[in-house]
N, C-alpha and C positions, 0 to 999 in steps of 0.2 A: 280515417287513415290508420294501418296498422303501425303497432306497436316498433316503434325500433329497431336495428337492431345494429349493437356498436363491437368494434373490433379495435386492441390496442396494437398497435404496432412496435415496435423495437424501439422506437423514441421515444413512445411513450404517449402520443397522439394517438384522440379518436377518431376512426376511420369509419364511415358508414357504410354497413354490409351490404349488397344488395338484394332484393327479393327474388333477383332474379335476371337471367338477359333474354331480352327480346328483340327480336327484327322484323318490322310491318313494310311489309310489299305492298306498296299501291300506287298505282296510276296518280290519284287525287290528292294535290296537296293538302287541303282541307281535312281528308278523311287523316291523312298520315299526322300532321298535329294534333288532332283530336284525340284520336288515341293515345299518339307519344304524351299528350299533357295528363290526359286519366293515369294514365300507366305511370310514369315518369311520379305523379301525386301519388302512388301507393307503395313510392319505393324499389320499382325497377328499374334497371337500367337499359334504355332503349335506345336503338337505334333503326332510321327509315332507309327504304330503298325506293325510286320510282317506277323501275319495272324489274320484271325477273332476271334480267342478265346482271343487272346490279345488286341483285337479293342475292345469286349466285357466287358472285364475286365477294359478298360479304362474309356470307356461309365459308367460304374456301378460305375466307382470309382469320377469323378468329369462331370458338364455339359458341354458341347460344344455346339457351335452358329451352325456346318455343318462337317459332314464326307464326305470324299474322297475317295471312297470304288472300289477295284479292282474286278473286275467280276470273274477271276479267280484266285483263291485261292487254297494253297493246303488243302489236307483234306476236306472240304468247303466252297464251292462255295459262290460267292457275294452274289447271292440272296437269298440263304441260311442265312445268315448272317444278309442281308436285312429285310427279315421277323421280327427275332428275334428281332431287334433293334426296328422295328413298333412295337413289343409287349409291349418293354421296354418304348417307349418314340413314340407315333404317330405324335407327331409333328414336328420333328428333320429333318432336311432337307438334305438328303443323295443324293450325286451324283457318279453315277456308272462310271467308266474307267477301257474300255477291250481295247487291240487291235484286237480282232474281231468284228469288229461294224455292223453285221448282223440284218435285221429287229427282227428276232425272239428274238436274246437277245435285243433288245430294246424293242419291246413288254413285256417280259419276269420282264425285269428290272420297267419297268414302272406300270406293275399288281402289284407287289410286293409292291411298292410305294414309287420306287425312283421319284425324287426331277426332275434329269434330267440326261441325258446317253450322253459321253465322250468319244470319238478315238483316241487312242495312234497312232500317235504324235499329241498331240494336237498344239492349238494356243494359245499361252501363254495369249494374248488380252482377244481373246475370254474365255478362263477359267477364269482367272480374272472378267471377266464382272457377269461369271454364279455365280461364288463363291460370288459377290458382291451383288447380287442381292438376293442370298439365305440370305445368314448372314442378310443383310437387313430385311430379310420377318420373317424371328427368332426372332431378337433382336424384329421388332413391335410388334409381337405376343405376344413374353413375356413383354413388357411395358403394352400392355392391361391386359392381365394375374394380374400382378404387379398392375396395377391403380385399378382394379376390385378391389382386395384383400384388398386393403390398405380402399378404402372406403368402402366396407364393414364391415373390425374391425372397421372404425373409426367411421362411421355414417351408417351402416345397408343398402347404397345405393347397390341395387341387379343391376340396366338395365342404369344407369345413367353416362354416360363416358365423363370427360374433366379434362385438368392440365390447362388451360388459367387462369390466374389471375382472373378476371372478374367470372370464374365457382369456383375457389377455395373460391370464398369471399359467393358466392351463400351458396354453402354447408357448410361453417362455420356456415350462418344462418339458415338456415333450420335445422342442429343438435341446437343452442340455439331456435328457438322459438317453433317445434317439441313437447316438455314435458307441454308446457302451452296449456291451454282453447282457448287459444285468437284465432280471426276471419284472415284468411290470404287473402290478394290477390294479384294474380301474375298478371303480368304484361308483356306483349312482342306478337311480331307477329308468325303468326297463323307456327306452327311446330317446334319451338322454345322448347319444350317438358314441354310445363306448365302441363301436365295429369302427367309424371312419378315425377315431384318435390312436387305436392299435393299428390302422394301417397309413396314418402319418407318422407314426412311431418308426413302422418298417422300411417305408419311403424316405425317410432321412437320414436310414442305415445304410453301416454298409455291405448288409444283406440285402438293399433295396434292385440288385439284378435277380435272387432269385426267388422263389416262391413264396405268396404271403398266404397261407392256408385257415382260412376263418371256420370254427366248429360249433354249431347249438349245440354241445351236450345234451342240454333241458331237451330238443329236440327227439334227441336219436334213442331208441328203445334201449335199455338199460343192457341185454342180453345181445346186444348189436354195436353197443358203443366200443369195446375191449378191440373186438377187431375192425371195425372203422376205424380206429387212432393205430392198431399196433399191426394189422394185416391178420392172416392166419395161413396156415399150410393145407396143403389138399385132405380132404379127410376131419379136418378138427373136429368140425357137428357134421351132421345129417348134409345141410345145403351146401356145403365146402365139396364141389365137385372140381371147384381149379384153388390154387396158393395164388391170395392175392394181399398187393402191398397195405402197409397201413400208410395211412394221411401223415405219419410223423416220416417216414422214408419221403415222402414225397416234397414234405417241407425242410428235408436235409439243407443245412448251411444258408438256409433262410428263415423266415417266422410263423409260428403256428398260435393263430387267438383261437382259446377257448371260454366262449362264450358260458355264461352261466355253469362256473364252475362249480357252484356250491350244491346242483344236483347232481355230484358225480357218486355212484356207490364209494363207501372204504375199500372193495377190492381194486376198482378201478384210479383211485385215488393213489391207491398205494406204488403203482404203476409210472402214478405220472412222478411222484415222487424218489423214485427210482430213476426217470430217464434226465430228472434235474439234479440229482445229485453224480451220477457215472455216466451218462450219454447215452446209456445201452437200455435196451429193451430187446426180449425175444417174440416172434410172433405167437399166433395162439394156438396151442398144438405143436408149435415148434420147439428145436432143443439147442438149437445155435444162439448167440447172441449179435445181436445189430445193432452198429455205432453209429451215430448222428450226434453231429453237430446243430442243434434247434435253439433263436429266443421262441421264448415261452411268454407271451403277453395272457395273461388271464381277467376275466372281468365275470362280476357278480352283481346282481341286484337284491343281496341278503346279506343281513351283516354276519358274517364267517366268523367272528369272534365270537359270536351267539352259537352260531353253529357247532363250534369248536365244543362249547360250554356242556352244550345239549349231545354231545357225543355223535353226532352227524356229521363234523367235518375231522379230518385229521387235524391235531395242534403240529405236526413238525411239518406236514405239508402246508400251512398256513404259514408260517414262520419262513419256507422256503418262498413263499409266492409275494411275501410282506417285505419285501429288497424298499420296492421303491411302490407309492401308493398314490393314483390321480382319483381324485375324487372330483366327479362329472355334474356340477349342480344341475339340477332339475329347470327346466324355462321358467318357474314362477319365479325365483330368483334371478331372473336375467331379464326381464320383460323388456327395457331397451334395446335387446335384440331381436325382437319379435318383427320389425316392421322390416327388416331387413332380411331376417328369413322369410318373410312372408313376399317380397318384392323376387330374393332368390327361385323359391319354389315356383312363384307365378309365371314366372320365362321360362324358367323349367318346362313345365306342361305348358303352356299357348303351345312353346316350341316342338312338343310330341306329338300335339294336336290340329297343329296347325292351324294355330287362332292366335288373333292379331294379338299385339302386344296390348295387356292390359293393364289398369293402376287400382290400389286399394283406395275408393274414398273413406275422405273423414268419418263419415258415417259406419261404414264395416271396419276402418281401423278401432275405432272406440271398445266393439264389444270383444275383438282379439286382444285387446292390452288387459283389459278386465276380468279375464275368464284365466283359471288359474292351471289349465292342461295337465292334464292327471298323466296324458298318452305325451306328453312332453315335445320334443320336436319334431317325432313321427306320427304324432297325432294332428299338430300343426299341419305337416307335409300331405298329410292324407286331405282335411279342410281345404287349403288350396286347391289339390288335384279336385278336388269337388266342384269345388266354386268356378274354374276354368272351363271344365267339362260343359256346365252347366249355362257360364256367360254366353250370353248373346249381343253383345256393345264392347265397350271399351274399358267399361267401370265395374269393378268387381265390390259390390251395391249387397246391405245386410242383407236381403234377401234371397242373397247365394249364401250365406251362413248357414250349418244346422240348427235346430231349435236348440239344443240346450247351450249354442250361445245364446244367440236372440231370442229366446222363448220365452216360458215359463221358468220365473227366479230373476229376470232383467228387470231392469228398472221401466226399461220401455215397454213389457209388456204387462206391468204393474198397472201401466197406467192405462194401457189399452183394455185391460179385461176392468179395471173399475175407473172408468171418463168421470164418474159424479163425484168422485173421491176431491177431498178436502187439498190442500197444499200439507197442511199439519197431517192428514191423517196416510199421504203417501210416505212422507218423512218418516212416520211412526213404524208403518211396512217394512220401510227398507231396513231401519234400525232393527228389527227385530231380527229381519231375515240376515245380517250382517250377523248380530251377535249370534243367531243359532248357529250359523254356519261354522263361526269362530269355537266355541263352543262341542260340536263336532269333531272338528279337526284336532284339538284339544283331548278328548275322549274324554268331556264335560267336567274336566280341571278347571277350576273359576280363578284359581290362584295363578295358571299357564296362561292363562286367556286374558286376564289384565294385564301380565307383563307383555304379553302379546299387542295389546289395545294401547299399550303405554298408558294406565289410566289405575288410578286406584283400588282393591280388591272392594273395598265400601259403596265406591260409584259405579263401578258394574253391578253388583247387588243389588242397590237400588232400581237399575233399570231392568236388570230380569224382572223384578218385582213389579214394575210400574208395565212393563211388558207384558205380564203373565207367561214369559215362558219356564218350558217346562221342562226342570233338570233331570237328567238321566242316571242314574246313581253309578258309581265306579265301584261296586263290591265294597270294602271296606270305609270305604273315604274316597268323598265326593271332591275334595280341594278347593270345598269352599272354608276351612278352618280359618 
């Protein structure tokens, strides 16, 4: 039996959580206690029906996590019943049990869009594992459901998904500085979703009727960028055969994000710093001035006070852009958000592609919590669209992973490319390939990498040593003093 799971209530009473709700359709009283009592032992709360109009009438009357629907029914049939339930609730995870387990009623049941198909007599294991896995793939669905909901009454966020500490403190800010004029800029590496928080920023303004104009500087050719943002007049260069606006006219008295500011040249720099300080800008080639009303949310994936130092960025345009500063942590920092965007993006695409609703198992959750996403949440997003592309069932199963999650450097493929390896001598693998890694990330600091390890600079030493790896030198000082 699994482990517990207890909830205090306001009095101060413990209340036992359930695993889960279930409702088993069947004709057989036999069959219907059998399962209620497995089920019922592992912590869920169930309830039976004895035919479909009563399963219906259950469904209608409170929610359930998964139903346990008998193919044959009297009066009708499972997938008769099956239908009806898609109509009522398409996301409801229904497993079909005949004992006639012929392909046709598996086909049959799976059009319909059961969840998964079940032969009387089952394997108690195996049913368990399915029903586990279902209820699993429900309850994530409805937390994103849930999280969606909640931040949208609370702060208007429509595409922006996380419960980590670090995203809750994010969106507390973004709803207080939102209603003001002031200048933002975010801060974090590159997929980190600095584009969708500068347009929850604009959406909770009250510029949020008119235009939110998002810019790659990094993108646009340097010699193109001046009049992308400021327009030009007929004539200015060569290809200037009509005066056409720039992007910040267009964003008048609404918001313009400039993405990766810190690739802007100092002339064009000087510009923006001009239209933050008086409103005005003139186009290129032109000799009027044009007033605008624009916020200016900016966001960079380089520290700009480096830039500053190293004479690349302006300090007074840095100074103006430094109002108010959201720093976007990276998903390796947030990794309890992972299974959630990972459920988000999956409805996502099924829904573009028109593939049934799918769940991450235990098995492909494992190597997404562990892998550290360098491409961050739009590296994530990309993985999913892969993995849906690519499912053929219901389970999005390692094997839709790319290798260098599941590959080469897993623990499981550690053990797959050497089967004869020790217990001690796979431990000693991973340990090694743990510390090089750390070590790495470090830029082979020994002194950064224990406070990192939480662990002694002497007891790391030691195990390089006993490890044989091999230290990489850092010019003057290695930090291992």
């Amino acid at each position: 039996m699994p482990e517990a799971t207890f909830i205090r209530d306001t009095t101060g009473h413990d209340e036992f959580a359930s695993a889960g709700s279930v409702l088993i359709i069947d004709d057989e009283a036999a069959i219907r206690e059998s399962l209620q009592t497995l089920l019922e032992f592992e912590g869920y709360s169930v309830e039976a029906a004895n035919d479909g109009e009563e399963g219906l009438a259950r469904i209608a009357e409170r929610p359930f996590d998964l139903v346990l629907l008998d193919f044959a029914l009297p009066e009708r049939n499972g997938v008769e019943i099956l239908r009806e339930i898609r109509e009522r609730d398409s996301e409801l995870p229904v497993i079909m049990i005949t004992a006639y387990g012929t392909v046709e009623n598996a086909v049959n049941a799976m059009q319909a869009g059961a969840t998964n198909f079940i032969q009387k007599p089952w394997d108690n294991e195996k049913l368990l594992a399915d029903v586990r896995t279902a209820v699993g793939r429900r309850r994530a669905e409805e937390e994103v459901v849930q999280l969606k909901r909640a931040l949208k009454q609370r702060y208007n966020f429509e595409q922006i998904i996380g419960k980590s500490e670090s995203m809750l403190r994010i969106f507390d800010l973004v709803a207080q500085v939102a209603p003001s004029r002031s200048t933002v800029l975010l801060q974090g590496e590159s997929g980190t979703g600095k584009e969708l928080i500068a347009k929850a920023i604009h959406m909770n303004s009250p510029r949020k009727d008119r235009a939110f104009v998002p810019v790659n500087t990094g993108s646009v050719p340097a010699d193109l960028l001046e009049s992308t943002l400021f327009g030009h007049v007929k004539g200015a260069f060569t290809s200037a055969v009509l005066s056409k606006k720039g992007l910040f006219e267009v964003a008048d008295r609404g918001t313009i994000f400039l993405d990766e500011i810190g690739t802007m040249s100092l002339e064009t720099q000087a510009k923006i710093l001009r239209v933050l300080q008086d409103k005005k800008f003139m186009h290129l080639g032109g000799v009027n001035e044009i007033q605008v009303d624009v916020r200016i949310i900016a966001a960079t994936n380089v520290d700009l006070k480096q830039q500053v130092k190293e004479g690349k960025f302006r300090e007074d345009l840095f100074y103006r852009l430094n109002v108010i500063i959201i720093d976007l942590p990276p998903l390796r920092q947030r990794k309890n958000d992972i299974p959630l965007l990972a459920e988000h993006f999956i409805s996502k695409f099924a829904r573009e592609n028109d593939k049934p609703a799918l769940h991450v198992t235990p098995e492909a959750l494992r190597p997404l919590m562990d892998y550290d996403w360098p491409g961050n949440v739009r590296e994530l997003e990309n993985v999913m669209e892969r993995a849906v592309v690519l499912a053929t069932g219901t389970s999005l199963t390692p094997d839709l992973l790319p290798e260098n999650l599941t590959g080469h450097g897993s623990r499981f493929a550690l053990m797959e490319h050497r089967p004869d390896a020790s217990l001690f001598e796979i431990i000693e693998e991973l340990e090694r390939r743990v510390i090089s890694d750390m070590l790495e990330k470090c830029s082979w600091n020994q002194t950064e990498a224990a406070d990192r390890f939480r662990i002694p600079l002497s007891t790391l030493n030691q195990k390089i040593k006993r490890l044989n790896i091999e230290i990489k030198k850092r010019g003057k000082e290695n930090g291992s003093n």
